[in-house]
MARZABA-412830 format. One line per 3 residues: for each residue x, y, z of C-alpha. Coordinates in Angstrom, 2 decimals. Layout:
<nodes>
X/Y/Z; ...
</nodes>
This chain:
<nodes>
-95.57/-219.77/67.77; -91.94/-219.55/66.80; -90.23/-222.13/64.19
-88.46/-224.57/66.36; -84.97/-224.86/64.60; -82.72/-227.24/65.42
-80.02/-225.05/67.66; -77.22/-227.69/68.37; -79.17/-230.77/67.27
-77.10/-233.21/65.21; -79.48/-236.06/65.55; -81.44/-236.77/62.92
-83.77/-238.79/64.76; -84.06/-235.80/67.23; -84.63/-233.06/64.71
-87.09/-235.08/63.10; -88.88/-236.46/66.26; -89.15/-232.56/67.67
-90.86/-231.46/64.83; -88.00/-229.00/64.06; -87.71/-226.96/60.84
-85.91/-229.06/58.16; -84.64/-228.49/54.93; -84.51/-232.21/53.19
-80.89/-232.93/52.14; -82.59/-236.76/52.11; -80.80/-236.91/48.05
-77.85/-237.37/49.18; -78.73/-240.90/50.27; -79.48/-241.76/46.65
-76.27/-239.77/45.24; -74.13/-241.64/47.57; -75.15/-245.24/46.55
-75.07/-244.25/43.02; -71.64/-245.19/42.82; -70.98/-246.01/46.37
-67.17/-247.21/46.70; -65.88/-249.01/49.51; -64.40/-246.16/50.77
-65.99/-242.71/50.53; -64.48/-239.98/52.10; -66.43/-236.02/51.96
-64.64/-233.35/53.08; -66.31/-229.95/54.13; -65.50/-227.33/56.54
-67.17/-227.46/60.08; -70.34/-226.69/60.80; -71.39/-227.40/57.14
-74.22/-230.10/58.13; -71.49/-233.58/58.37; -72.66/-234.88/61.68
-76.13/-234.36/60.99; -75.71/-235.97/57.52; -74.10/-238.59/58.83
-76.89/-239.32/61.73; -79.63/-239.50/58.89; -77.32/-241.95/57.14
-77.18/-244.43/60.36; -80.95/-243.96/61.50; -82.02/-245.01/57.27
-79.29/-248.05/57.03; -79.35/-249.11/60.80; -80.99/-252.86/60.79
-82.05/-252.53/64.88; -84.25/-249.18/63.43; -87.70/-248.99/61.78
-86.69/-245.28/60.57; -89.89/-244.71/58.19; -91.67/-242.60/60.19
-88.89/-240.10/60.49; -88.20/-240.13/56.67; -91.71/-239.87/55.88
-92.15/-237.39/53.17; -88.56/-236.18/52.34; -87.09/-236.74/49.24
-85.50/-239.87/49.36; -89.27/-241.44/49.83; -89.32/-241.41/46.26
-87.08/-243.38/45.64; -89.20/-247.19/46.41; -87.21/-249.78/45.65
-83.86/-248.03/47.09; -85.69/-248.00/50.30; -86.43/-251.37/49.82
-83.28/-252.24/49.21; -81.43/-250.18/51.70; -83.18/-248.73/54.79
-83.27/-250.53/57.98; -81.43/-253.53/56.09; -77.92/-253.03/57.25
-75.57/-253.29/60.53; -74.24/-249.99/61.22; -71.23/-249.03/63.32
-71.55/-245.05/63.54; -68.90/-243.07/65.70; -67.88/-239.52/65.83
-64.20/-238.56/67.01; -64.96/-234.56/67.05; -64.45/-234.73/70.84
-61.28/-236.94/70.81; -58.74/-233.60/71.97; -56.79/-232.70/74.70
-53.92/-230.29/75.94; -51.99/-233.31/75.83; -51.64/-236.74/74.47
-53.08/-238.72/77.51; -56.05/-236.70/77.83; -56.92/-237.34/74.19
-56.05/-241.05/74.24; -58.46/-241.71/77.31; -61.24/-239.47/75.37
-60.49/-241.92/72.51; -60.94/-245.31/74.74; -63.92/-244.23/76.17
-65.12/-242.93/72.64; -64.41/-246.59/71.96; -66.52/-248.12/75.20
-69.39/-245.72/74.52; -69.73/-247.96/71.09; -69.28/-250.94/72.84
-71.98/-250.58/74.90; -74.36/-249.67/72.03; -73.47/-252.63/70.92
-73.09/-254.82/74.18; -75.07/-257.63/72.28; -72.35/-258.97/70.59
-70.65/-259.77/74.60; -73.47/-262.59/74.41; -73.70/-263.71/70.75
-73.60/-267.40/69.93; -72.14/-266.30/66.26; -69.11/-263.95/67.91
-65.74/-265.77/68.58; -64.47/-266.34/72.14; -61.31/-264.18/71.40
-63.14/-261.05/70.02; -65.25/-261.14/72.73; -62.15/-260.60/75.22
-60.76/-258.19/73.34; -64.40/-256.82/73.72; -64.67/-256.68/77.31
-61.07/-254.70/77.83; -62.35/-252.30/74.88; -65.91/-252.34/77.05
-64.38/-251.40/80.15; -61.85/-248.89/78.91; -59.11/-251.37/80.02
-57.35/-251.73/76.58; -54.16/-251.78/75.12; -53.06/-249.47/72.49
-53.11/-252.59/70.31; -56.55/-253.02/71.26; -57.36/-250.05/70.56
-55.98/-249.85/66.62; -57.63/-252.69/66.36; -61.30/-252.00/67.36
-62.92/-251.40/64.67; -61.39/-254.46/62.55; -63.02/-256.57/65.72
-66.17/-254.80/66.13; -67.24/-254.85/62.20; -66.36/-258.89/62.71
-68.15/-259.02/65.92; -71.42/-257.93/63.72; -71.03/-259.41/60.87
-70.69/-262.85/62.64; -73.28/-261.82/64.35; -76.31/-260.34/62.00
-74.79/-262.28/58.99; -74.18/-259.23/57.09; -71.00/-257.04/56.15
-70.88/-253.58/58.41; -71.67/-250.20/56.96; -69.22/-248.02/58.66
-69.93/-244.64/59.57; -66.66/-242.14/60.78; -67.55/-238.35/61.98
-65.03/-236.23/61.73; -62.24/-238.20/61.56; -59.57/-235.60/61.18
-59.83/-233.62/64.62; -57.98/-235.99/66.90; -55.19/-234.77/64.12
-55.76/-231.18/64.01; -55.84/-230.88/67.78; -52.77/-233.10/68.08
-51.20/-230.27/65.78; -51.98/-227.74/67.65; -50.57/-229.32/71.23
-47.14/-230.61/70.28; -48.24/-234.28/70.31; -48.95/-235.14/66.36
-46.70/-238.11/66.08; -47.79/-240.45/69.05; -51.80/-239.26/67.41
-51.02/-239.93/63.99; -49.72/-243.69/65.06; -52.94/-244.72/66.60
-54.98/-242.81/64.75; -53.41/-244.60/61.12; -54.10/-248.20/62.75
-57.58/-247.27/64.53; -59.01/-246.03/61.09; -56.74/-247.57/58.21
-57.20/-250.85/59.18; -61.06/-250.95/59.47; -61.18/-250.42/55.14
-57.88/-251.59/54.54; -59.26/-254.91/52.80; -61.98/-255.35/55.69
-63.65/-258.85/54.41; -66.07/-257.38/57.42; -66.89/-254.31/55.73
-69.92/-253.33/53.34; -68.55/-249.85/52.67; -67.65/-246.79/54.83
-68.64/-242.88/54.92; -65.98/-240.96/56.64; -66.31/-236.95/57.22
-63.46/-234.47/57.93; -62.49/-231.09/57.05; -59.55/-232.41/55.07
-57.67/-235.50/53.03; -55.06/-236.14/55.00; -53.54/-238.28/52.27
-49.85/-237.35/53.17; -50.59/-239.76/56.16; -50.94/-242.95/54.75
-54.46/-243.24/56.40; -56.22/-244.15/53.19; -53.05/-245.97/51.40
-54.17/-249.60/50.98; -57.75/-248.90/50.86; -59.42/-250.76/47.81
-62.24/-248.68/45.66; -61.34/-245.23/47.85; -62.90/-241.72/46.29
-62.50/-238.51/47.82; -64.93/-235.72/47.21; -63.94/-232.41/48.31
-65.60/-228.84/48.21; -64.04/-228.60/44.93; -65.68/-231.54/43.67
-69.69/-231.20/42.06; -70.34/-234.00/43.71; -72.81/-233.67/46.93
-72.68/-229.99/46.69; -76.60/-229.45/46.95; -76.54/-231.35/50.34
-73.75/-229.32/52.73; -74.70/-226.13/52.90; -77.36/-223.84/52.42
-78.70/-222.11/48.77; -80.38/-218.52/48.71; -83.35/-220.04/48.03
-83.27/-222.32/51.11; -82.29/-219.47/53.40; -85.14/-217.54/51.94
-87.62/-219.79/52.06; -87.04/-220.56/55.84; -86.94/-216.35/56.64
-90.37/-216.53/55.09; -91.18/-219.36/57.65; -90.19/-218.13/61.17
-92.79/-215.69/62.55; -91.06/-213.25/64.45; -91.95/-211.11/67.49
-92.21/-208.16/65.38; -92.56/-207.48/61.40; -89.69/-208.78/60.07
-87.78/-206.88/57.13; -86.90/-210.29/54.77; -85.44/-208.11/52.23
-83.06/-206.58/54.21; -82.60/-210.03/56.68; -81.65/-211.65/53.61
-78.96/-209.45/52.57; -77.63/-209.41/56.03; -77.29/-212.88/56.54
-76.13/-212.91/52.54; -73.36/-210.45/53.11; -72.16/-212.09/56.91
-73.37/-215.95/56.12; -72.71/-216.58/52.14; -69.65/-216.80/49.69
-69.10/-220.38/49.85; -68.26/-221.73/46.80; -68.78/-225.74/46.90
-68.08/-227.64/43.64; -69.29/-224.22/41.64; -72.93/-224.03/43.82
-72.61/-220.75/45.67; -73.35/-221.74/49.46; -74.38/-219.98/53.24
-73.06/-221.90/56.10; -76.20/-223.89/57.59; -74.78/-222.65/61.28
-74.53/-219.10/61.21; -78.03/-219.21/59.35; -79.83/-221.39/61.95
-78.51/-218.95/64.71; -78.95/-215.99/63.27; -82.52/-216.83/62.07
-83.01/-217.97/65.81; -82.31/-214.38/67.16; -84.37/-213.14/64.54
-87.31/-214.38/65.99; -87.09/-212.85/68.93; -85.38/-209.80/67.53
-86.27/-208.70/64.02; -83.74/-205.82/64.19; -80.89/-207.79/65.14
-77.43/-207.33/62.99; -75.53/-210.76/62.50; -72.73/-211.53/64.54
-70.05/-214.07/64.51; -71.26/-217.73/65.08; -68.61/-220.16/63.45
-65.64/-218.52/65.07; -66.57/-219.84/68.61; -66.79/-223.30/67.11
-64.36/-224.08/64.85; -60.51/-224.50/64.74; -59.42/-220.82/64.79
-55.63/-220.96/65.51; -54.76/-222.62/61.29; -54.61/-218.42/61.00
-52.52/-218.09/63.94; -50.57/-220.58/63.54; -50.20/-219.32/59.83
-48.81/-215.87/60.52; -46.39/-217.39/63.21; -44.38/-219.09/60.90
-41.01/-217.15/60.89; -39.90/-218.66/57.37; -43.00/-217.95/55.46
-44.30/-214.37/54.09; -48.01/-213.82/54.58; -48.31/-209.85/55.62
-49.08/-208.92/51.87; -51.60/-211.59/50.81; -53.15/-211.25/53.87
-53.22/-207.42/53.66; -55.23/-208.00/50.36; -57.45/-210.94/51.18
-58.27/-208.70/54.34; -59.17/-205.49/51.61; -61.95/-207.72/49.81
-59.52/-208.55/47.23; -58.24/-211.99/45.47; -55.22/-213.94/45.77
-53.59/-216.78/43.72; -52.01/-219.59/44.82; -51.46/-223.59/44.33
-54.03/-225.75/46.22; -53.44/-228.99/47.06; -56.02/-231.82/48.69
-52.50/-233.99/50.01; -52.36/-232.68/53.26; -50.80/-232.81/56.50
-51.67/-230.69/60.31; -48.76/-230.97/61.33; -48.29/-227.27/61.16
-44.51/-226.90/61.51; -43.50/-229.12/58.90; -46.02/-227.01/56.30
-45.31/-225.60/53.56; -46.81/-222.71/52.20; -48.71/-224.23/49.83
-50.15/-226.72/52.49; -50.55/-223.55/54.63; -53.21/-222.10/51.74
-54.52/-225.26/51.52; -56.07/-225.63/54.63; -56.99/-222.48/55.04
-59.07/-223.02/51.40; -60.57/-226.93/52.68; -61.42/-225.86/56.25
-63.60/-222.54/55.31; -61.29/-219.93/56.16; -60.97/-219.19/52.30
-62.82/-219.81/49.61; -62.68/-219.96/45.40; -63.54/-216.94/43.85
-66.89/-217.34/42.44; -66.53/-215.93/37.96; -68.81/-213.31/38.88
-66.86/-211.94/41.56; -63.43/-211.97/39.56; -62.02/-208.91/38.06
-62.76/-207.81/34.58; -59.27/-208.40/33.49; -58.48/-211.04/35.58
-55.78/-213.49/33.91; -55.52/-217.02/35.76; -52.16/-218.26/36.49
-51.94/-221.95/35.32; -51.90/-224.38/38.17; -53.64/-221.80/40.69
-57.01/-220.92/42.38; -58.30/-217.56/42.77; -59.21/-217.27/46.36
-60.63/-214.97/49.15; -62.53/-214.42/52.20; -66.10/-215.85/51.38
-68.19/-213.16/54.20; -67.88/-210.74/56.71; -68.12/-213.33/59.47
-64.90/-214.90/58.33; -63.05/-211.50/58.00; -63.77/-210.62/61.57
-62.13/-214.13/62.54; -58.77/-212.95/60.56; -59.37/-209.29/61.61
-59.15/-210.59/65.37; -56.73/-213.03/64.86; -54.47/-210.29/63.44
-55.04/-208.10/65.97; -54.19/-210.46/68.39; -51.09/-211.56/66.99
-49.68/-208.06/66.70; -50.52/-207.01/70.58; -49.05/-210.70/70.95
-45.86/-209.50/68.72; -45.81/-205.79/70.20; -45.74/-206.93/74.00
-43.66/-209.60/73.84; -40.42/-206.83/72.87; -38.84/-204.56/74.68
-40.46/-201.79/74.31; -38.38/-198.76/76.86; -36.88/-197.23/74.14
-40.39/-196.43/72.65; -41.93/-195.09/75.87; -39.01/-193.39/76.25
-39.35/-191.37/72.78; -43.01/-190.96/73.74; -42.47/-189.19/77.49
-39.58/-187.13/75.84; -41.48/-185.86/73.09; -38.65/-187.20/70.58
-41.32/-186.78/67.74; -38.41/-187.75/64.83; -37.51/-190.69/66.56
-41.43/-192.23/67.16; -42.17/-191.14/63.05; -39.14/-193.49/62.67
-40.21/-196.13/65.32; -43.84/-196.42/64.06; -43.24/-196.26/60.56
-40.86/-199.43/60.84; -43.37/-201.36/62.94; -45.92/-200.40/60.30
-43.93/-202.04/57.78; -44.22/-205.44/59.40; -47.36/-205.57/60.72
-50.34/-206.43/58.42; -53.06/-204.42/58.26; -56.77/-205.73/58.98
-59.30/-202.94/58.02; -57.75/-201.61/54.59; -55.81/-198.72/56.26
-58.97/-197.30/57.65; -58.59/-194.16/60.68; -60.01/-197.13/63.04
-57.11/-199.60/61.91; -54.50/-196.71/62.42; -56.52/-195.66/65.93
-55.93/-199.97/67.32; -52.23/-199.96/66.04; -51.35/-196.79/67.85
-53.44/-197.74/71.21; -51.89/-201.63/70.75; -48.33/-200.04/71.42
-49.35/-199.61/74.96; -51.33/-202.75/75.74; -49.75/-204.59/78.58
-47.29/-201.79/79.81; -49.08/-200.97/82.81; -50.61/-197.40/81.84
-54.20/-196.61/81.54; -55.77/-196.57/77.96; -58.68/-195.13/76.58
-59.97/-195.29/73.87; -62.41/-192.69/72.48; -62.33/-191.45/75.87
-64.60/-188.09/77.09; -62.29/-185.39/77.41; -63.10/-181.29/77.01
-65.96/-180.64/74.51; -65.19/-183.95/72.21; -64.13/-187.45/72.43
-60.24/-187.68/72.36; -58.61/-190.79/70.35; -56.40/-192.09/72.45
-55.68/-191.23/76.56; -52.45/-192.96/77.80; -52.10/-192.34/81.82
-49.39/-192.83/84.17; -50.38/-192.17/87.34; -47.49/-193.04/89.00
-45.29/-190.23/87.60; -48.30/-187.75/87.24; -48.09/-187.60/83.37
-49.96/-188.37/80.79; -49.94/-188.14/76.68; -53.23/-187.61/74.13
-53.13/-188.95/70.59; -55.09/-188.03/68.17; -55.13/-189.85/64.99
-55.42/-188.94/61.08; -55.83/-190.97/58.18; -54.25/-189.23/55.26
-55.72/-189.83/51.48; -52.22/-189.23/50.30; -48.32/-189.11/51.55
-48.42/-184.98/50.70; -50.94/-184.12/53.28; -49.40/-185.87/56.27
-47.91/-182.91/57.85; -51.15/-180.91/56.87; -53.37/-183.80/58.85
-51.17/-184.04/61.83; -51.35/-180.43/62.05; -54.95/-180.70/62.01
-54.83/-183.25/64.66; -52.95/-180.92/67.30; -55.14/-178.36/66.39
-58.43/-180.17/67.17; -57.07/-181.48/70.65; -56.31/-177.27/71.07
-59.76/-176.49/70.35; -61.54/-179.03/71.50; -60.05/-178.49/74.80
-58.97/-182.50/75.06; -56.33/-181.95/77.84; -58.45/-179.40/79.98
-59.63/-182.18/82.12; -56.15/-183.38/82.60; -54.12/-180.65/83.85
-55.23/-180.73/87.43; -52.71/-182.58/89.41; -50.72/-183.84/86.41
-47.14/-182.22/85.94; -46.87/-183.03/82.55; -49.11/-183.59/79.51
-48.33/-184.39/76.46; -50.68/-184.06/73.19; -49.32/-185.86/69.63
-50.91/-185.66/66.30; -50.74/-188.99/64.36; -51.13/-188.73/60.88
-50.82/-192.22/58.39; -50.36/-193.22/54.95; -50.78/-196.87/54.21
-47.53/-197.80/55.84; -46.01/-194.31/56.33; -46.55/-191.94/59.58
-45.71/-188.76/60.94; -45.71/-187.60/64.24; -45.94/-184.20/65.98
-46.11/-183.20/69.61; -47.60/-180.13/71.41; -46.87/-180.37/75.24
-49.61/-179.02/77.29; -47.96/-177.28/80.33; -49.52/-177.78/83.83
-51.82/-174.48/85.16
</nodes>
């Protein structure tokens, strides 16, 4: 039978219930209340185990619960008279705001009221409570039936963790998922301002001194500290991927992902060795409080597939999930300079800059710094692990050493880069450059190309397939045909641009160069291949003009040469 792992399950009481595969991350219980503060706020990226976390959290305080048969032999077991103390003994409000988003701000305001209903009626007791006052319960009712005002709504949490602690006779553990997306989507749709308002009332006031309030566990991707959400709050810690604190619990260790490859049982014989250095190479590089990490997402999925396919190659999991546009939105920015850090981030190498936790998402006020930032706290970038550092390396004061932690991640800026140049490319007027093309004006397109070169950034290290995209991305969304790689004569031509309309057409074959010298000598080469090759011989029926170009590139240099193929 295959090892049922918990695809999509954030429930704690689910995953345990189903008999899934765990790995035990129970500790963190008895790290948190260690030196639990009033308000504790943990920050990871998404898809690092937070909602699941904070599910086991609610099912061990939760008073309604008897949660010992689902903790049964984990870790925090051990641990008697904590248990004792602590599980099942507690009111618990849990809520999770990672669906509050919407094109606009409307949409996400009605998500958030009936976020807010959806708790109510888990808690619908408190309507009927002898203990609860007569004017929380109104308040209750319009929060219940998704009748509110936006007063009511900044407001519901101070009411509900009164509501139950008049009510069970004990102060509220409060539970907050994802706080921050409500914010980042707000950024993204032109509507951060009328968020951020009810967003610093909803939250701030439930632990801004909340007599109601035992203490609260709130989860995000970042601090927004900028914000004022957290000002006021008494006994308030932050602990942040850069922080030691909790890193054994979000995330995955070597040892873990091992351990559960040695676990599944495949289809077919299953090559661990060389599973494990997959998933290490695609999955890995995290680097949380110094405790090298894989993402617990990607592994889960991968090791999924793996089951049923022993020879399957990893593939990109986290990009259709998390908040992809913090690149895009990065490389938009007209007064920053990215193209050359990215260029070497994107070549496997490191870059140095400030990193700060007091953050904002409202993109267009960033500044660069806050740009780096969040692309370090949200995943997209991670701290150089010693090892990994150069020999010579020197450290500039005040600054992390950062890169991409895994393949996975560079094909999310690889993309993303891609798309922003067709983006870029299509969105000028572009006549002049078909022109030189259909002319044959081969001085001209060296010129042209070699200028847009200079500006774009490149996303596979100035490899022939990064030079073969740039050149076909020039095209995209002109109305011609192109193909790529297509069939032509007796080989496989780079590029095939086709305009039917006018009965012409243009071949491209492209060269990367290992030095500036030999760029004539390589676009030579290339006109020669597409002569002996016999590219065009397919072509020439019925077309009055072809026209065959070598492309030959150095890093951000080109040279272009033309052959016209007459019709027979």
């Amino acid at each position: 039978m295959k090892v049922k792992l918990p695809l999509g399950v954030d429930s704690f009481q689910k995953l345990r219930t189903n008999n899934c595969y765990y790995i035990d991350k129970t500790g963190f219980i008895e790290e948190l209340l260690e030196e639990t503060f009033s308000v504790n706020l943990i920050t990871r990226p998404r898809r690092f185990g937070k909602t699941l976390t904070m599910s086991m959290l609610s099912e061990f305080f939760d008073l309604r619960k008897d949660s010992r048969p689902i903790f049964e032999g984990l870790e925090i077991t051990a641990c008697t008279d904590l248990c004792r103390q602590w599980m099942n003994q507690w009111p618990v409000l849990f809520l999770t705001l990672k669906d509050i988003q919407g094109s606009t701000f409307e949409e996400a305001f009605d998500l958030l009221q009936f976020a807010v209903s959806s708790l109510c009626m888990e808690h619908d007791y408190l309507e009927n409570s002898d203990q609860v006052k007569n004017a929380d319960k109104k308040i209750f009712a319009r929060l219940l039936n998704q009748e509110g005002t936006r007063a009511d709504i900044k407001t519901a949490l101070v009411v509900l963790t009164r509501m139950m602690e008049a009510h069970y006779g004990k102060p509220v553990i409060l539970l907050i998922n994802e706080y921050d997306v409500p914010l980042a989507k707000a950024g993204d749709n032109g509507y951060y301002e009328p968020m951020l308002n009810i967003i610093r009332s909803f939250l701030g006031m439930a632990w801004k001194t909340n007599p109601s309030l035992q203490f609260a566990v709130i989860t995000g991707c970042l601090r927004i500290a900028k914000e004022s959400i957290f000002t006021g709050a008494n006994n308030f810690v932050s602990r942040s991927i850069s922080d030691i604190w909790y890193n054994r619990y979000f995330g995955f260790s070597e040892q873990e992902v091992a351990c559960l490859l040695q676990h599944i049982q495949p289809e077919k014989p299953l090559d661990e060795s060389k599973a494990l250095s997959d998933i290490k190479r695609w999955y890995n590089g995290y680097l949380f409080g110094g405790r090298e990490v894989y993402c617990p997402w990607d592994v889960i999925n991968h090791v999924n597939l793996l089951q049923k396919d022993p020879c399957a190659s990893p593939s990109g999991y986290w990009k259709d999930t998390s908040h992809n546009q913090i690149i895009r939105r990065f490389i938009d920015r007209k007064d920053i300079s990215v193209n050359d850090k990215f260029e070497l981030l994107l070549s496997g190498n490191i870059i140095q800059e400030s990193v700060s936790e007091d953050l904002t998402y409202d993109f267009d006020q960033s500044s660069e710094k806050n740009l780096w930032s969040i692309l370090y706290l949200t995943g997209y970038l991670t701290q150089a692990s010693p090892r990994l550092l150069p020999e010579h390396f020197h450290p500039k004061e005040g600054t992390t050493a950062l890169r991409i932690p895994n393949e996975e991640v560079k094909a999310i800026f690889a993309e993303t880069v891609a798309k922003w140049f067709t983006d870029s490319v299509t969105s000028h007027d572009r006549t002049e450059l078909f022109q030189a093309w259909w002319s044959g004006n081969e001085e001209k397109l060296t010129q042209e190309l070699t200028d847009i070169l200079f500006t774009t950034i490149s996303y596979f290290d100035y490899r022939e397939d990064y030079y073969h995209a740039f050149t076909a991305g020039l095209f995209a969304g002109a109305g011609y045909e192109v193909t790529s790689n297509s069939e032509q004569g007796t080989g496989r031509a780079d590029l095939l641009i086709k305009d039917r309309q006018n009965r012409r057409a243009i071949i491209i074959e492209t060269k990367r160069s290992k030095k500036e010298s030999l760029l004539e000598t390589d676009c030579r080469q290339a006109l020669e291949q597409i002569r002996q090759r016999q590219y065009a011989g397919r072509l020439l029926k019925g077309y009055r003009t072809i026209l065959c170009y070598g492309a030959a590139f150095f890093e951000k240099k080109c040279l272009i040469k033309l052959e016209a193929s007459e019709p027979r």
